[in-house]
N, C-alpha and C positions, 0 to 999 in steps of 0.2 A: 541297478538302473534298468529297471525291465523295459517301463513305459518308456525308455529312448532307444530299445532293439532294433527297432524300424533304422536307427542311424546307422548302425553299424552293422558292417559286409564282412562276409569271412571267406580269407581269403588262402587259397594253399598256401602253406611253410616252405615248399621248395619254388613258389614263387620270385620272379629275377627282378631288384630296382637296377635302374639307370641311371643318372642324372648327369648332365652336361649343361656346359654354359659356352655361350657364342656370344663376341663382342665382335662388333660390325665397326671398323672405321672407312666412312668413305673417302674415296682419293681423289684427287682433279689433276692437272698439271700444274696448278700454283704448289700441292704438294708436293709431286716427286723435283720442282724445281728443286729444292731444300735439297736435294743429294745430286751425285754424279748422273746419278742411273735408275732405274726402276731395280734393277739389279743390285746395286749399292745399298739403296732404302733399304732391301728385303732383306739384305746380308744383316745389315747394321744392326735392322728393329728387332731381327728375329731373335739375335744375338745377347742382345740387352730382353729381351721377351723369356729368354729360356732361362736368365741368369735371376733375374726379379722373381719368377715362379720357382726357380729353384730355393731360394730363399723363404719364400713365402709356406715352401713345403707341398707344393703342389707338381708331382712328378709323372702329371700324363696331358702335355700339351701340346698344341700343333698350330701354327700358323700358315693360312691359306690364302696366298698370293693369287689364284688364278680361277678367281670368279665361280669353281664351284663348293655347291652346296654337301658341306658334311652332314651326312647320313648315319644314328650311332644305333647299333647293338650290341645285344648280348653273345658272346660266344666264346667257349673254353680255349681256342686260344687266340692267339691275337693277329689280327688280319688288317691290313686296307686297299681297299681297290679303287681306283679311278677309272668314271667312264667319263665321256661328254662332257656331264652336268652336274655330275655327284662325285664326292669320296663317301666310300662307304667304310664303315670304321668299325671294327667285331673285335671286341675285348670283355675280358673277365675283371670287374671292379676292384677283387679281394686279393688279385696277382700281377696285375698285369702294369708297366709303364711304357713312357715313350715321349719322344723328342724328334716333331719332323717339320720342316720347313717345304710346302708344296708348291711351286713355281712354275711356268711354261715358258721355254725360252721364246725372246724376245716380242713379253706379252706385260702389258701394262697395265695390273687390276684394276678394277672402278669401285672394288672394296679389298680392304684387309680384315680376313677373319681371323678371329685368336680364340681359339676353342679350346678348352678346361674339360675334361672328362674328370667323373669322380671316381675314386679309389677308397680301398679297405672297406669293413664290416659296417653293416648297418650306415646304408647309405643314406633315409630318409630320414632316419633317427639323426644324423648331421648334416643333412642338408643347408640349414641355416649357417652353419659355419663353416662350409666349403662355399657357400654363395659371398660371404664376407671375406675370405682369403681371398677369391679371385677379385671383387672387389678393389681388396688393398692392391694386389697386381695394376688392374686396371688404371688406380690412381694415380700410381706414380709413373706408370710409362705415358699416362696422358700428359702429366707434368712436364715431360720430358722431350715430347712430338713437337714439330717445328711449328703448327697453328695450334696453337691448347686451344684457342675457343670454338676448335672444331666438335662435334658431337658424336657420341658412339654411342651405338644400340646396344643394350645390353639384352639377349634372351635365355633367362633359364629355362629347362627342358626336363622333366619328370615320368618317366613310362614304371611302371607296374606293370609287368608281364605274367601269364598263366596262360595254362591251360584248361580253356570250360569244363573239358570231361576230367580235368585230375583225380579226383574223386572216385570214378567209375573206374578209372583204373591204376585204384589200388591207393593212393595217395591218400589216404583219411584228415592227417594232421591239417590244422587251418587256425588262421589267426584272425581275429576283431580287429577291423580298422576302419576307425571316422572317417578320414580321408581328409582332410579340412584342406582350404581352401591354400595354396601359398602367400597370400600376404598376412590373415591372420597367425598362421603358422610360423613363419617368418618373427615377425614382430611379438610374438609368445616367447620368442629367444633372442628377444633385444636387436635383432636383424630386421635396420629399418630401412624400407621401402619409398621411393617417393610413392607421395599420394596420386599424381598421374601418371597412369599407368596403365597397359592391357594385361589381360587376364581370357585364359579359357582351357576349360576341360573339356577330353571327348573320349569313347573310347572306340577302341577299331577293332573290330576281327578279322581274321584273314582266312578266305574259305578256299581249300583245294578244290579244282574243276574236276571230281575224279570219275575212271567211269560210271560208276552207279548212278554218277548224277546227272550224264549226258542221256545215259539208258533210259533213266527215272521221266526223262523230256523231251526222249525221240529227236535227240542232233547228233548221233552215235552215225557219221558220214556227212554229216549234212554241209551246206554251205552256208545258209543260213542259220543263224544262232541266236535270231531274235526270242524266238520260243524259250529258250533256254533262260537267256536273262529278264523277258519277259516277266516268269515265275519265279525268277529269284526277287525281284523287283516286289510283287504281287504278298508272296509270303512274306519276305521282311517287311512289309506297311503293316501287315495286318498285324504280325506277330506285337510289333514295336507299339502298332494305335490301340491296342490294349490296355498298354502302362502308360497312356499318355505323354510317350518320348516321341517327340515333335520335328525337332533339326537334325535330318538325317541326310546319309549320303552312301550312292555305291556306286563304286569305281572298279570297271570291268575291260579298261583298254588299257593295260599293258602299262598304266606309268603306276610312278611310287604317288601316294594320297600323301598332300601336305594340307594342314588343317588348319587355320587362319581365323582371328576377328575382321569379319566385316567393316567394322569401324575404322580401322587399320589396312589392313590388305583386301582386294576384290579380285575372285575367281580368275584365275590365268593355267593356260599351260604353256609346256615347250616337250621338245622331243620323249625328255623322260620322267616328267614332274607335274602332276595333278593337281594346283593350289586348287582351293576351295575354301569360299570367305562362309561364315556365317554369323547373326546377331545375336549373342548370346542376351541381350534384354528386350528382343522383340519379342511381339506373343505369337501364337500363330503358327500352321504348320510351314519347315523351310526343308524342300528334301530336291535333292539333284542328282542324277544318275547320268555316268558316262560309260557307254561301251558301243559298239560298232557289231551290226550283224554279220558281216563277214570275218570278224576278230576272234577264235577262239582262247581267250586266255590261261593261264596253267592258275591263278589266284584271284580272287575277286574279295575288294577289301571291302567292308561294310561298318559306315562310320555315325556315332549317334553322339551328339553334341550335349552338352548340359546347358541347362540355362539360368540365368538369375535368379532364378524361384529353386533350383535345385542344389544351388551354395546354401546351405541352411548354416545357423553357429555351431549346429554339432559334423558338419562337413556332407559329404558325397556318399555317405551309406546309403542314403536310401535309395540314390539315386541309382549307382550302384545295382543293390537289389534288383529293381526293377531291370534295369539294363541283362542282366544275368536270367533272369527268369524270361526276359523277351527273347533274347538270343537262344534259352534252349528249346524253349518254344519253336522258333525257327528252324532250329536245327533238325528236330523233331519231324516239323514238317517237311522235312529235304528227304526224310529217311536216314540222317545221319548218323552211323554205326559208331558210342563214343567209345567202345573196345579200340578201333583201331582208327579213327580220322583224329590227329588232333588239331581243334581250335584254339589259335592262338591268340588269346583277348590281352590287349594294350590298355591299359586306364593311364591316358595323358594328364597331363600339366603344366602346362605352357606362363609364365606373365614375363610381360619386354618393356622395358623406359629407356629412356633416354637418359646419358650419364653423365 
């Protein structure tokens, strides 16, 4: 299949998947009337939450009583931390389980989240039937809730992880992958989707602020740091308006970049959290930069959306492609040494409906 090379991206072999799913029930007081207590609800749902997923065969779930937002990575062993506004959740897919109920005393959610992390080998390769387990989960504890004709968000969550430079060092082996879109993938494996529904890809990279790069920019003391992000601003447009990648974003003050449909969600922050809405079917350049000149930050995340024109039937390869050759482009231009800085490139996968 020569003539469809352009589809397909190749990708390192010690490349990390992810996959999680987040079910969003919101709460009122007509809700927690239905129990003694906010306390009571939590015990009770979580209880019947852990026993339904344990059946279903799904052995790394968490339910999140207290408004914040889980945050999931990769990492050899297993972590969570709470700040503020986030749990942040570090586990290994092929090892690792868990069972935790997160609550704040005497604090009454405005959501309950029930978050599904995936587990064992070849997590994309079953991804459609870990989205259907949780699924069946879902169903029947909705049956079960004291308004059913309440509604719950459902959002599955797909990251591909690598390294840009793996390659340079030392990593040769790599794999062809289409990338296809999750609802035709989905529904290739009889995992069907409603028809309304959000959808979006992006990928992020995250850049150390290391010295060579302050030196490279004359902020090595300085107070001001506009210079700095100035030309990280400058070289990633140019790098990117080569390939014609359009919806872009860099985020330079200190919070975590969460990447959203426009359609759906609009650009917001809080203390530690970056949203950032974009249209993946509008045409046209969409690029938004946040950082602050007296802020020097230790990571600046650099984000490039895909858009309707870049879901092709053979998937995100090409897109892909180009994303990859911009960013070393980029990197190129910073002076970036890939012997020893690694970038860490995420190819997301986001789609949410209502269940």
């Amino acid at each position: 299949m020569a003539s469809h090379s352009k589809h397909r991206v190749y990708i390192p072999t010690n490349a990390r998947s992810n996959q999680y799913l987040l079910a969003e029930i919101k709460t009122d007081d007509s809700f927690y009337q239905h129990f003694d207590s906010a306390e009571t609800c939590y015990e009770k749902l979580s209880q019947r939450f852990f026993a339904l997923a344990d059946q279903a065969g799904l052995h790394n779930v968490h339910m999140i009583a207290n408004d914040k937002l889980p945050v999931v990575r990769y990492h050899a062993e297993a972590m969570h931390f709470q700040t503020g506004k986030q749990i942040l959740f570090f586990y290994d897919p092929a090892i690792h389980e868990g069972q935790n109920l997160f609550v704040s005393p005497d604090y009454q959610a405005r959501k309950i989240r029930l978050l599904f992390l995936a587990t064992g080998p070849e997590i994309r390769a079953h991804a459609a039937q870990f989205h259907q387990q949780v699924m069946s989960v879902i169903g029947q504890l909705k049956a079960e809730l004291p308004e059913q004709d309440c509604q719950i968000k459902i959002r599955d969550h797909q990251h591909l992880s690598y390294d840009l430079y793996a390659h340079e060092k030392g990593h040769k082996e790599s794999y062809g992958y289409k990338l296809r879109g999750l609802y035709p993938r989905y529904k290739a494996r009889q995992c069907e989707l409603p028809q309304q529904h959000s959808a979006i890809s992006y990928v992020t990279l995250s850049l150390p602020m290391t010295r060579q790069l302050k030196q490279k920019f004359g902020t090595t003391g300085a107070a001001n740091f506009a210079p700095l992000y100035l030309a990280l601003e400058e070289q990633f447009l140019k790098a990117t308006r080569d390939k014609k990648l359009d919806r872009l974003a860099m985020v330079a003050n200190g919070l975590t970049p969460l990447v959203r449909n426009s359609q759906v969600d609009q650009s917001q922050h809080n203390a530690e959290l970056q949203k950032i809405s974009f249209d993946p079917d509008a045409p046209g350049q969409q690029f938004v930069g946040f950082w602050d000149n007296d802020n020097l930050v230790e990571t600046a995340h650099f984000i490039i959306v895909a858009g309707k024109e870049d879901n092709t039937e053979f998937g995100y390869g090409h897109f892909m492609n180009r994303v990859e050759e911009a960013l070393s482009v980029f990197a190129k231009s910073l002076g970036i040494d890939p012997a020893r800085t690694a970038l860490t490139l995420r190819f997301h996968q986001h789609i949410s409906y209502l269940a």
